[in-house]
Phi, psi and omega in degrees: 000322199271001177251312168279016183271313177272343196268357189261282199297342175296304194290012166260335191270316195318304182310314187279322105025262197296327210240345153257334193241055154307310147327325185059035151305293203295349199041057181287304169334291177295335165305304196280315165308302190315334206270317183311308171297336207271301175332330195263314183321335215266327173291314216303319196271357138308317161322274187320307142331306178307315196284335193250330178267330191076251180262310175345290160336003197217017182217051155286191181255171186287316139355300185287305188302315154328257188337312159302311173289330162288326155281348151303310176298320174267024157280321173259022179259330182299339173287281166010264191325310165329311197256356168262340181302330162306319182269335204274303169316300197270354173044049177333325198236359160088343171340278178282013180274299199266333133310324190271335186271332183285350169273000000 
């Protein structure tokens, strides 16, 4: 769960991405690699699961799919946070520069 959860937000950021933030002012890039590695962590450690469990791996319980799904959901509120603490240090539009200076 937690591989298809990242690999569904890489192919949302990627898109979005591609087809809004031609500039890459927003560091929609960085949003879409990150999601992209998590994504890659997740397959190599599905393989490895696969390789130690057999078919069993194609069978959890509703506890392992929960548990997954709830850790997918925080990798990926956890990218999130990553880009905007990112988008916010580099400040592409000049926003918060211009807040801290008008107080």
């Amino acid at each position: 769960m937690t591989l298809l959860l990242t690999v569904f937000a890489a192919i949302i950021s990627t898109a979005v991405w591609y087809f809004t933030d031609l500039d890459d002012r927003n560091k929609l890039g960085t949003l879409s690699l990150m999601y992209w590695g998590a994504s890659l962590m997740w397959f190599v450690d599905a393989i490895f699961e696969y390789a130690e469990l057999g078919a069993e791996y194609f069978s959890p319980s509703a506890a392992e799919m929960i548990n997954d799904a709830y850790l997918g959901m925080s990798v990926i509120a956890l990218g999130l946070i990553i880009w905007l603490v990112v988008l916010f240090i580099k400040d592409p539009r000049g926003v918060v520069r211009k807040r801290l200076m008008k107080k």
